[in-house]
ZAFITI-973351 format. One record per residue (C-alpha): x, y, z; residue in one letter. Coordinates in nm, 4 decimals. Example, Ala and Ser with C-alpha at 12.3 -4.5 7.8 and 13.67 -1.06 7.14 Angstrom:
BEGIN
> 1.2300_-0.4500_0.7800_A
> 1.3670_-0.1060_0.7140_S
This chain:
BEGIN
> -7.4568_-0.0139_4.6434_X
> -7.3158_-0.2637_4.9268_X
> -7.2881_0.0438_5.1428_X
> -7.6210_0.2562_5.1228_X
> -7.8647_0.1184_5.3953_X
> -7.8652_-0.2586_5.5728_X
> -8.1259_-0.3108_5.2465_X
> -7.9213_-0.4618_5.0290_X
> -7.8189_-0.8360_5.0790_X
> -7.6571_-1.0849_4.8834_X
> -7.7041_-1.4388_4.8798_X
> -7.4166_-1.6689_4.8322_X
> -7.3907_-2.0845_4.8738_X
> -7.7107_-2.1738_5.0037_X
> -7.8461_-1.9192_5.2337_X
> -7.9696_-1.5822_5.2726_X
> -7.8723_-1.3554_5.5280_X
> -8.1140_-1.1302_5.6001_X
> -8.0579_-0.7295_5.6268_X
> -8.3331_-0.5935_5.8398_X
> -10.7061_-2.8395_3.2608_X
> -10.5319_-2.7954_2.9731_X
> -10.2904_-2.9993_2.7950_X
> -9.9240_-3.0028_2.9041_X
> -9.7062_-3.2901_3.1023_X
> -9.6810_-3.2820_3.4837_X
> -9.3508_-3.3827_3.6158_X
> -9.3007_-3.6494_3.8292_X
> -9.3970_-3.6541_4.1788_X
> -9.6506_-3.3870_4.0886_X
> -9.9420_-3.4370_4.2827_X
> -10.3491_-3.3607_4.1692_X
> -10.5961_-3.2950_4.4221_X
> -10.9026_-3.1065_4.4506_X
> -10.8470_-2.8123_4.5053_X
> -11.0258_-2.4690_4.5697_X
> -10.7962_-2.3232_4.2727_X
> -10.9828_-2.6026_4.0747_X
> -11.2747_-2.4036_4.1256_X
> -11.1318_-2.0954_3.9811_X
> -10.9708_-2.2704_3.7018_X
> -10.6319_-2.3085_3.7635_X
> -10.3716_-2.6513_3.6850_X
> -10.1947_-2.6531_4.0178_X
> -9.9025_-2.8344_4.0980_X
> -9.8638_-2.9226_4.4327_X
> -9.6139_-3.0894_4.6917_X
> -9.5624_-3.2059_5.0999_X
> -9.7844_-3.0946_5.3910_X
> -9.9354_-2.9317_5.6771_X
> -9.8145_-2.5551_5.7284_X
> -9.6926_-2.3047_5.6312_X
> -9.8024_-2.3260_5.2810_X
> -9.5844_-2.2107_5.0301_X
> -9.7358_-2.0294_4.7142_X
> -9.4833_-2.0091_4.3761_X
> -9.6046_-1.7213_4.1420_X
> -9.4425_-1.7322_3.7844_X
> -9.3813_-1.4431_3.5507_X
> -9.5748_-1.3322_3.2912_X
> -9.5488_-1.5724_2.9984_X
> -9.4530_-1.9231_3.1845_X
> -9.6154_-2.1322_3.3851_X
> -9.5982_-2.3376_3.7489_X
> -9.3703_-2.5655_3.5391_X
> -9.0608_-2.3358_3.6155_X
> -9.0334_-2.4440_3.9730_X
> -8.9914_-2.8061_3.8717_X
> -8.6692_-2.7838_3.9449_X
> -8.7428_-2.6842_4.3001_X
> -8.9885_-3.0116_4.4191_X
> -8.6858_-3.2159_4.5084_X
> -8.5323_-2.8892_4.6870_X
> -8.8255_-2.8097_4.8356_X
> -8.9011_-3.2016_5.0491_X
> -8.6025_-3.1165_5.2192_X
> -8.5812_-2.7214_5.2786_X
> -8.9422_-2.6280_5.2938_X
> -9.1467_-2.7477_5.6500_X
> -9.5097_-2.7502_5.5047_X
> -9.7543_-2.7895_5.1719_X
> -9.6106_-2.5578_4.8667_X
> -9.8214_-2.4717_4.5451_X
> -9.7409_-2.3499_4.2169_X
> -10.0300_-2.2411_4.0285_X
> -10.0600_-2.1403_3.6643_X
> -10.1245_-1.7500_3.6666_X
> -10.5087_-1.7285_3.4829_X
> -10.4444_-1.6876_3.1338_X
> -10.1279_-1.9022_3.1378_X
> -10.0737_-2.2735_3.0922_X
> -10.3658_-2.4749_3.2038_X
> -10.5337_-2.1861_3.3638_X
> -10.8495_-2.0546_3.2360_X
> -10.8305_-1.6856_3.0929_X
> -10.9650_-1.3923_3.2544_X
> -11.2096_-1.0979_3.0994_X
> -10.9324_-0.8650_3.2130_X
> -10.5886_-0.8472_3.3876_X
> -10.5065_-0.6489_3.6665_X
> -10.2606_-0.7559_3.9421_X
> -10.5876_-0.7496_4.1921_X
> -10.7741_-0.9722_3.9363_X
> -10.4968_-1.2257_3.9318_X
> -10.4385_-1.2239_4.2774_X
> -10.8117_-1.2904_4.3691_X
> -10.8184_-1.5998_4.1371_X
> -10.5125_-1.7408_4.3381_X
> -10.6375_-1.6208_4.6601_X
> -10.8837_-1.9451_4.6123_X
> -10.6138_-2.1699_4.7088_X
> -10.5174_-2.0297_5.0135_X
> -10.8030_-1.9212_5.1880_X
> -10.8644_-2.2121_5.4406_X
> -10.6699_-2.0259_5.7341_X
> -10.3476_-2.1815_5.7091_X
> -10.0342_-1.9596_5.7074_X
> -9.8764_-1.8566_5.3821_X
> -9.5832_-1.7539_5.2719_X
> -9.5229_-1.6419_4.8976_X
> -9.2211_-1.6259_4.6599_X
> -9.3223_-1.4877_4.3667_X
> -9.1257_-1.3812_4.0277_X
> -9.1371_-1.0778_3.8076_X
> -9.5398_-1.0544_3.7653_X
> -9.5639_-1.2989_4.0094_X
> -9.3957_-1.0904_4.2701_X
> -9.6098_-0.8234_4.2320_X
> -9.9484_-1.0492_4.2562_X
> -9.7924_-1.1789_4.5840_X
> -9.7925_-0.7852_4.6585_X
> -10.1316_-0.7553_4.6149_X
> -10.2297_-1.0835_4.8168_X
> -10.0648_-0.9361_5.0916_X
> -10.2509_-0.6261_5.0886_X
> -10.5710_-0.7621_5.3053_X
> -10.8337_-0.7349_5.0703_X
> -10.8205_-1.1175_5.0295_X
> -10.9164_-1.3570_5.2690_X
> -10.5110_-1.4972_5.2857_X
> -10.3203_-1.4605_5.5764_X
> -9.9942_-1.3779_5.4107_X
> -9.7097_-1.3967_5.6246_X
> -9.4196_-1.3364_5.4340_X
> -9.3371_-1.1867_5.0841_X
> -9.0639_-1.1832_4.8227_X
> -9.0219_-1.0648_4.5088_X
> -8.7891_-1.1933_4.2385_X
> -8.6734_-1.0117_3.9045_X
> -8.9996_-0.7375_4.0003_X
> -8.9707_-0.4922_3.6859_X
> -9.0442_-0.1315_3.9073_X
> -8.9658_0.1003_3.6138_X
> -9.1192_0.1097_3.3199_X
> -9.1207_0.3523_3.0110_X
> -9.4362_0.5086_2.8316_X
> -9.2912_0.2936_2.4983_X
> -9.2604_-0.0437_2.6926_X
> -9.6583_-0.0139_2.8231_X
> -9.7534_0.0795_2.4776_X
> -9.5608_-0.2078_2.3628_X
> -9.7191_-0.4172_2.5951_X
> -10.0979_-0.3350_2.5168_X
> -10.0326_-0.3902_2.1467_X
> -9.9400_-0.6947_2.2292_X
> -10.2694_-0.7652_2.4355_X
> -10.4471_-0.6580_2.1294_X
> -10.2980_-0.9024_1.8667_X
> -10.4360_-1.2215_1.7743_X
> -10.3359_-1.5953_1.8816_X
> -10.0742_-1.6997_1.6697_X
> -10.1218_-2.0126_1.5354_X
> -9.7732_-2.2359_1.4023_X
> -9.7814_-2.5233_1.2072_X
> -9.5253_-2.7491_1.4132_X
> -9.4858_-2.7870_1.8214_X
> -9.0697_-2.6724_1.7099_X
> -9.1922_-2.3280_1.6076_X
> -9.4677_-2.2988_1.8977_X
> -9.1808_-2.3878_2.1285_X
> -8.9271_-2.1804_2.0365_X
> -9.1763_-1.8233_2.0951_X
> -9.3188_-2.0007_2.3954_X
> -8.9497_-1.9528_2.5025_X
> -8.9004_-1.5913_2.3734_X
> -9.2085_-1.4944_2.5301_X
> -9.1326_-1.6519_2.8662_X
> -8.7925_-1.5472_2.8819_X
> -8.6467_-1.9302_2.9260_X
> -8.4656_-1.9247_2.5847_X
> -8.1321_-2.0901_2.6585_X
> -8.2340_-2.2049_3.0025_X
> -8.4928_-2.4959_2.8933_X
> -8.5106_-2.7399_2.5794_X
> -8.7140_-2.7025_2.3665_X
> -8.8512_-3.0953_2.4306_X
> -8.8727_-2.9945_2.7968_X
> -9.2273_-3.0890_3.0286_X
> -9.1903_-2.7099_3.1019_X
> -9.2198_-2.6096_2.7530_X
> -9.5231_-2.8518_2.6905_X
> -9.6905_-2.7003_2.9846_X
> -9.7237_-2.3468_2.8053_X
> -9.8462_-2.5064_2.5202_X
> -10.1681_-2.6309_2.3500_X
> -10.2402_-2.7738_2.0280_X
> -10.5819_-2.8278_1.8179_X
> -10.6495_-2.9528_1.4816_X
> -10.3087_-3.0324_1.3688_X
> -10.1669_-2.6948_1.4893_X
> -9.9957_-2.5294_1.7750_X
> -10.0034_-2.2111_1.9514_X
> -9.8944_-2.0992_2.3221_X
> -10.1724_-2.1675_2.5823_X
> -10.1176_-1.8188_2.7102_X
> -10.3921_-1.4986_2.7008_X
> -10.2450_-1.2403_2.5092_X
> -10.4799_-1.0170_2.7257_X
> -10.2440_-1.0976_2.9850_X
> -9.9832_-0.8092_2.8529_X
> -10.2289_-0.5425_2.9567_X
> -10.1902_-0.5796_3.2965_X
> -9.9743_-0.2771_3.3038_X
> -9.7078_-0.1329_3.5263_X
> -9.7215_-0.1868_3.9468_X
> -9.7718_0.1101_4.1555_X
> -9.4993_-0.0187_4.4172_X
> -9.4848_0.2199_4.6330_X
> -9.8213_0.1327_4.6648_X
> -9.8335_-0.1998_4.6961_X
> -9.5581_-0.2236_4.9612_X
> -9.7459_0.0445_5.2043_X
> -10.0111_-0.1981_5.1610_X
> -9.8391_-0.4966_5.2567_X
> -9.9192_-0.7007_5.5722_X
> -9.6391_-0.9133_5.5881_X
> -9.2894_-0.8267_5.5913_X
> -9.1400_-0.7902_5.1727_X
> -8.7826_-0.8822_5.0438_X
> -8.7224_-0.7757_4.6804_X
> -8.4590_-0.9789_4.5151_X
> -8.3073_-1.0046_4.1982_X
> -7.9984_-1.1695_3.9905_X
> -7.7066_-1.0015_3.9614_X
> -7.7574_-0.9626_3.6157_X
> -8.0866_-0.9059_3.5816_X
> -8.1594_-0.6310_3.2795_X
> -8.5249_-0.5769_3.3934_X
> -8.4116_-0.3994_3.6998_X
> -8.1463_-0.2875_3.9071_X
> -8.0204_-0.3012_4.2805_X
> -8.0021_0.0929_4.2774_X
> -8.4041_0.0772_4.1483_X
> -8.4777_-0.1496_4.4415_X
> -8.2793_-0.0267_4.7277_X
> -8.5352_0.2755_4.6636_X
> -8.8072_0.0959_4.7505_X
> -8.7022_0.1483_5.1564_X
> -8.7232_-0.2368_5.1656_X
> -8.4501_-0.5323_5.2085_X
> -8.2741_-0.6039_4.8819_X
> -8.1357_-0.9626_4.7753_X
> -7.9137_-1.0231_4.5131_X
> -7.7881_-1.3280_4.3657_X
> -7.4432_-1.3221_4.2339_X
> -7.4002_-1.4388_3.8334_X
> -7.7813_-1.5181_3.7959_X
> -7.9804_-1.2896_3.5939_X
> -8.4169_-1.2716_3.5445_X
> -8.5154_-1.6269_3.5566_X
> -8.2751_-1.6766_3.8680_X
> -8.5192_-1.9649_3.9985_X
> -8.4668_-2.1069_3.6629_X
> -8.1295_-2.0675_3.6535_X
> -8.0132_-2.1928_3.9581_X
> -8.2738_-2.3638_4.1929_X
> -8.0166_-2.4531_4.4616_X
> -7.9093_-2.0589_4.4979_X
> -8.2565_-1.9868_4.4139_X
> -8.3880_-2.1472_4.6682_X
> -8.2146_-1.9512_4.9363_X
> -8.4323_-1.7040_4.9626_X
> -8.6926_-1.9343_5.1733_X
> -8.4426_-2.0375_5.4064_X
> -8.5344_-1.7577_5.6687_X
> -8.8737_-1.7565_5.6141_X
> -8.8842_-2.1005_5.6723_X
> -8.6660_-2.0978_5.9759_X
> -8.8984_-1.8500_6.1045_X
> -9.2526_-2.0368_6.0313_X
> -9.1264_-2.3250_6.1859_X
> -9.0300_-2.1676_6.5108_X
> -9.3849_-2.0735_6.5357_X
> -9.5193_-2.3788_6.4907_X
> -9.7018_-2.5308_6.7641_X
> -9.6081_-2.8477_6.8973_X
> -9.7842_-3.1651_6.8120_X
């Protein structure tokens, strides 16, 4: 509802006003270093430099691939380093013994411990593992939070759902085409990527002549956010945003949450996906912001 609070926002043509290891193919101009998230087992990808640095959290299923679309967005919009890990259990990530939204935000926490400011956008379970970074039990000083496409409500039958699905086997396929297409179920990018795209590769893995999806499917038991929780906990200021059409939540659902609400018109869960250039709105404050508190040189 436009009308109930100053929470709700909507972002239209290009900015935001504000209301209160593994196998897979790196794009190009995707740098490898050493980094601490090396240590922890996680495929980073990683762009520009100096502060503040940017962390991009995908959703359950995908991996850093999805904000390929961003890097060329991102040298001129963004004013320091950005990162975009694969979650642990995803991509080129190593797996985890278990999942919890603290567990996956401690392994992530490795790349941004050195002291320099961060700011994270993260989407759907990605969001709510920038949540928990935020929360100051990890050594990252998290400036700035949104969430994207956050699922807040969920049903007794979707959790059960979901832990059956942590309990199943690896499915093995006997072509990349079939591996591909429920890499792109799962992840929700059916219809927005091909099935020949880097992105795709990136979430898969193939041994002996067969083919499978790189993810954990222990990562499904990582249950439902507590978000009232997690935004008492928060540090840094939080924007929850979401596409217009976005059937995992709604603006009503949000707007509950007592904090600012985004939305961006005609998009729907994989927004970022979707449309990088509205997409990428969202930073445009926070950027604004971290760069008016940068010291001169």
């Amino acid at each position: 509802m436009q009308s109930c609070t100053a929470a709700r926002t909507t972002v239209a043509r290009g900015r935001t006003r504000w209301a209160g290891g593994l196998p897979g193919r790196a794009g190009p101009g995707v740098r490898r270093g050493r980094l601490r998230g090396m240590d922890a087992g996680l495929r980073v990808r990683q762009g520009g430099s100096g502060e503040p640095v940017l962390l991009l959290l995908h959703g359950l299923g995908a991996t850093g691939a999805v904000w390929d679309g961003w890097r060329p967005l991102l040298a001129r919009r963004w004013p320091g380093r950005w990162l975009a890990p694969d979650l642990p259990g995803h991509g080129g990530s190593r797996p985890l013994p278990g999942y919890t939204f603290d567990t996956l935000a401690a392994a992530v926490a490795s790349l941004a411990s050195g002291g320099a400011r961060v700011a994270v956008l993260g989407h759907s379970l990605g969001g709510v593992v920038a949540l928990a970074l935020a929360s100051g039990r990890f050594p990252v000083p998290v400036q700035a939070v949104i969430g994207l496409g956050i699922k807040v409500s969920w049903t007794q039958e979707e959790l059960d759902r979901a832990q059956a699905a942590a309990r199943r086997p690896v499915a093995w396929f006997g072509s990349r085409d079939e591996a591909a297409a429920r890499y792109l179920r799962i992840s929700g990018l059916a219809g927005l990527l091909a099935a020949d795209a880097p992105a795709v590769d990136a979430g898969l893995r193939q041994e002996h002549g067969r083919w499978r999806l790189a993810m954990d499917p222990g990562a499904f038991a990582v249950g439902a956010p507590d978000m009232a929780q997690l935004l008492a906990r928060s540090r840094a200021p939080v924007i929850l945003a979401r596409g217009e059409h976005d059937a995992m939540n709604t603006s009503e659902q949000l707007a509950r949450l007592g904090v600012p609400v985004v939305t961006l018109p005609g998009l729907g869960h994989n927004a970022h996906v979707e449309s990088p250039e509205l997409s990428i709105a969202l930073l445009d404050p926070m950027g604004d912001t971290r760069r008016a508190g940068q010291r001169p040189a």
